[in-house]
Backbone as CSV, one residue per row, in Angstrom:
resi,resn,N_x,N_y,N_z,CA_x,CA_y,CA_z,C_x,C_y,C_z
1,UNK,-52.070,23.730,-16.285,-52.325,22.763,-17.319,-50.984,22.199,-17.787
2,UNK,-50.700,21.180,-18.309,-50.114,20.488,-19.477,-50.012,19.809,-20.366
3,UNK,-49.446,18.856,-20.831,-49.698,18.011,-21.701,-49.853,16.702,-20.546
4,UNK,-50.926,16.108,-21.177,-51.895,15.108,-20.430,-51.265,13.466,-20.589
5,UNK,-50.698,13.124,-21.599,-50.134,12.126,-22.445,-48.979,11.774,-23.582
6,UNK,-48.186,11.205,-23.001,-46.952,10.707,-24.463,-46.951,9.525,-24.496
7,UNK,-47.537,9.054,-26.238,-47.191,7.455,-26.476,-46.485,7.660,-27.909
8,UNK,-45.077,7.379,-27.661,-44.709,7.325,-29.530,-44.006,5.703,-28.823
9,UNK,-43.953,5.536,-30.237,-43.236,4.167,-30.713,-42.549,3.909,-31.723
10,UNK,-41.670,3.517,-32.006,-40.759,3.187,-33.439,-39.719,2.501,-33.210
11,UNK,-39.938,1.709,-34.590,-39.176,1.008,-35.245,-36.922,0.732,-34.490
12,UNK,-37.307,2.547,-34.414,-35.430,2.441,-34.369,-35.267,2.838,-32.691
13,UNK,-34.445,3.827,-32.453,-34.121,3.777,-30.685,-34.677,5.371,-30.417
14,UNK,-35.209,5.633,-29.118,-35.562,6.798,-28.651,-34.796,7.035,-27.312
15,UNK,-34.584,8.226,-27.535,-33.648,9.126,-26.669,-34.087,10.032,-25.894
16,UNK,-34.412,10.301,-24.730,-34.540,11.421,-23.507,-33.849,12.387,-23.168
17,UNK,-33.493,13.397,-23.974,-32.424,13.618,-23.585,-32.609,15.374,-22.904
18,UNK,-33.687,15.698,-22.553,-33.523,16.356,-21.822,-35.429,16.194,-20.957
19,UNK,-35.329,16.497,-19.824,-36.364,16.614,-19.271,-37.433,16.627,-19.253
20,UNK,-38.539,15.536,-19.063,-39.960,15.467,-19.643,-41.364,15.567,-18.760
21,UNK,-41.601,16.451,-18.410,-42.416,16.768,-17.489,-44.085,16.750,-17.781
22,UNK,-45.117,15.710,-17.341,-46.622,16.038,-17.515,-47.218,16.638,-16.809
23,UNK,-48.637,17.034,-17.236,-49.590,17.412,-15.866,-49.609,16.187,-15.303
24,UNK,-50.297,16.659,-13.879,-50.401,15.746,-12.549,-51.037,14.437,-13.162
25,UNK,-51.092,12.821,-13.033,-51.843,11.824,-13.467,-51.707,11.837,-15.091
26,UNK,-50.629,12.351,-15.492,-50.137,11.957,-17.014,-49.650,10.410,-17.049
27,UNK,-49.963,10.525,-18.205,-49.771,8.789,-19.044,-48.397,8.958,-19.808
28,UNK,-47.580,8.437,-19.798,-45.950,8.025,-20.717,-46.034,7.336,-20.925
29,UNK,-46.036,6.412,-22.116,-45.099,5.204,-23.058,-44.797,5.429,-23.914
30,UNK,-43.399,4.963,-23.630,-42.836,4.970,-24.988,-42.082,3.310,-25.541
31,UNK,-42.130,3.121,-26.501,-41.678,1.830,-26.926,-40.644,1.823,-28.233
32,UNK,-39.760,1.284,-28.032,-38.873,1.203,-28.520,-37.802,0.120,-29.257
33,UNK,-37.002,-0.049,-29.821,-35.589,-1.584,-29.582,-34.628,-1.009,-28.490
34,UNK,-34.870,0.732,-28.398,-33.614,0.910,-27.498,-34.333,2.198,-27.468
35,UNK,-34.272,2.345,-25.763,-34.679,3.445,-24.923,-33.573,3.663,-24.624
36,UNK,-32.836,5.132,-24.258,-31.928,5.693,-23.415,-32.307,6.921,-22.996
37,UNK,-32.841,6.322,-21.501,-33.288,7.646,-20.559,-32.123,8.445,-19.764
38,UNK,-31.910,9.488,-20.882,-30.401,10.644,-20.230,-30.989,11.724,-19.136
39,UNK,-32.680,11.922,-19.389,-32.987,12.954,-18.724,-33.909,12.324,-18.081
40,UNK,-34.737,12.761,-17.001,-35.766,12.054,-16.186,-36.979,12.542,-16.755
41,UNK,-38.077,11.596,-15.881,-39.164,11.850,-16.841,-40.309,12.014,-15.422
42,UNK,-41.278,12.826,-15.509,-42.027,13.353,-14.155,-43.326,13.213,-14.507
43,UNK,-44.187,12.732,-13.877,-45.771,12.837,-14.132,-46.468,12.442,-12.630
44,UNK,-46.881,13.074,-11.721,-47.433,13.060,-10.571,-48.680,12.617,-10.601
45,UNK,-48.743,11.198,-9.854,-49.542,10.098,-9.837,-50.122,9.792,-11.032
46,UNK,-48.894,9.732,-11.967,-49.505,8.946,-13.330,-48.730,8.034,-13.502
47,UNK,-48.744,7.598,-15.075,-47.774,6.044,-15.129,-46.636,6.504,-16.101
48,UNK,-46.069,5.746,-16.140,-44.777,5.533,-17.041,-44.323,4.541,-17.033
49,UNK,-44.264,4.145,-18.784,-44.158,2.631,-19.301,-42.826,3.512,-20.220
50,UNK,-42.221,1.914,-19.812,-40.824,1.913,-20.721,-40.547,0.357,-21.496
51,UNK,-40.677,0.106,-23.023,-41.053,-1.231,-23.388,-40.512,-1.582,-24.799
52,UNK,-40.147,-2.822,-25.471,-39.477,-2.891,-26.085,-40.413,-3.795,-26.938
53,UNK,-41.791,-3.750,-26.404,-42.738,-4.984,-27.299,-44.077,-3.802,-27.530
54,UNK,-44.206,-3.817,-28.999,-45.074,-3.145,-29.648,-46.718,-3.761,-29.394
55,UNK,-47.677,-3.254,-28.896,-48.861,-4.087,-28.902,-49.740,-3.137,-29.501
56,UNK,-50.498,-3.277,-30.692,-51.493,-2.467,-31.683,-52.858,-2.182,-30.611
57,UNK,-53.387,-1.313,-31.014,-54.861,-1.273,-30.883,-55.685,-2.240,-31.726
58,UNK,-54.764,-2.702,-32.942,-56.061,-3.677,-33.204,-55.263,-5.297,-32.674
59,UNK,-56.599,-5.364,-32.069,-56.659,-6.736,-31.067,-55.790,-7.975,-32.314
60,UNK,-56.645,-7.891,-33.545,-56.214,-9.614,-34.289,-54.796,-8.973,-34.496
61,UNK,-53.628,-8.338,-34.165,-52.373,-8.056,-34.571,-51.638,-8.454,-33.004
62,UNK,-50.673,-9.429,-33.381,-49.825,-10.041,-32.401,-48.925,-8.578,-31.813
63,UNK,-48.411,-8.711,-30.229,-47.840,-8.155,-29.802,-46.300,-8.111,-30.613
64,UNK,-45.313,-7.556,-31.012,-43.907,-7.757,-31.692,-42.967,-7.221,-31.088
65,UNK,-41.805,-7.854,-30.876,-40.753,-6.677,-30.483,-40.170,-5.717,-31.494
66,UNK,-39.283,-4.960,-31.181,-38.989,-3.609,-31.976,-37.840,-3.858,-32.109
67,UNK,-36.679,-4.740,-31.258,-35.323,-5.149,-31.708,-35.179,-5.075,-33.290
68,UNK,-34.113,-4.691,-33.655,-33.560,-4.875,-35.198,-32.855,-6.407,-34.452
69,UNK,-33.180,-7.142,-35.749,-32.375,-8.300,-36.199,-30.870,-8.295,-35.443
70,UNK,-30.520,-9.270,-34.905,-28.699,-9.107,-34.275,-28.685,-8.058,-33.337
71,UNK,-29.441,-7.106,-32.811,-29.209,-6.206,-31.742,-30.129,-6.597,-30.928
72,UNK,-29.302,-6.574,-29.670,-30.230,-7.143,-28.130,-31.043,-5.646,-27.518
73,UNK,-32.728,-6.006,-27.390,-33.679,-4.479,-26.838,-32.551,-4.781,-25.709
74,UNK,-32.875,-2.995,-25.362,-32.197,-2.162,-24.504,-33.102,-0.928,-23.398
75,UNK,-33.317,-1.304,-22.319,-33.652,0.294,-21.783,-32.943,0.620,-20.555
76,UNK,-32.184,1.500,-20.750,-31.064,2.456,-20.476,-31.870,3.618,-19.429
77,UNK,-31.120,3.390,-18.212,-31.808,4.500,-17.372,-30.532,5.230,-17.046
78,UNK,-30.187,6.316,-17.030,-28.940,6.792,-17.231,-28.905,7.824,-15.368
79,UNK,-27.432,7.625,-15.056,-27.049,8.411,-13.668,-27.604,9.683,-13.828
80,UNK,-28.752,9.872,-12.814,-29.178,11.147,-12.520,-30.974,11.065,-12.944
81,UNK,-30.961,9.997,-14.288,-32.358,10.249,-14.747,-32.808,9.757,-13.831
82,UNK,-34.325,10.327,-13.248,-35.139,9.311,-12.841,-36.355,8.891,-13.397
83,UNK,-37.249,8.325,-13.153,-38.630,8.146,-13.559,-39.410,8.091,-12.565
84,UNK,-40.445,9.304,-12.144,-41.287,9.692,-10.800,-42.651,9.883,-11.420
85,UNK,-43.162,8.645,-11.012,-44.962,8.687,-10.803,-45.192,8.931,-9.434
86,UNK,-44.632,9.580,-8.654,-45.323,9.453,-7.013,-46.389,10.464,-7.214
87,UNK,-47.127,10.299,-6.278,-48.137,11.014,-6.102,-47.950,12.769,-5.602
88,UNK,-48.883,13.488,-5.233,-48.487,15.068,-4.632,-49.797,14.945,-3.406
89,UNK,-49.286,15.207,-1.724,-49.951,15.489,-1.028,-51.118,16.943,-1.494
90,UNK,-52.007,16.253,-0.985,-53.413,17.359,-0.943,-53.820,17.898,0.500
């Protein structure tokens, strides 16, 4: 078993900074103004979203970005991290 799903989101910057591993066909997003992926992130034949535009569950609320004012979004994949949705032979 593991954890099946990660969706956080906020306002300021999120950091990876060490190793993030799901069960097999796990879901990742995370959203941010500034992602910096230091550690890799693993979920076997699942997805992983990396995004800098906030979109609500409720439909009448416009998609927004998460940039602060004067700072340019950022997502940072750092030497060594990777990000692996491949699948696992059966």
């Amino acid at each position: 078993m593991g954890l099946g799903g990660l969706d956080l989101a906020t306002g300021g910057a999120l950091t990876v900074a060490e190793a993030v591993a799901l069960a097999d066909g796990g879901q990742v997003a995370l959203t941010a103004g500034r992602i910096d992926a230091r550690a890799g992130i693993t979920t076997r034949g699942g997805a992983i979203t990396l995004s800098n535009t906030f979109v609500s569950p409720d439909a009448s609320t416009k998609p927004r970005a998460l940039s602060k004012a004067g700072e340019a979004a950022a997502i940072v994949l750092r030497e060594g991290a990777a990000l692996d949705a491949s699948g696992r032979w059966v």
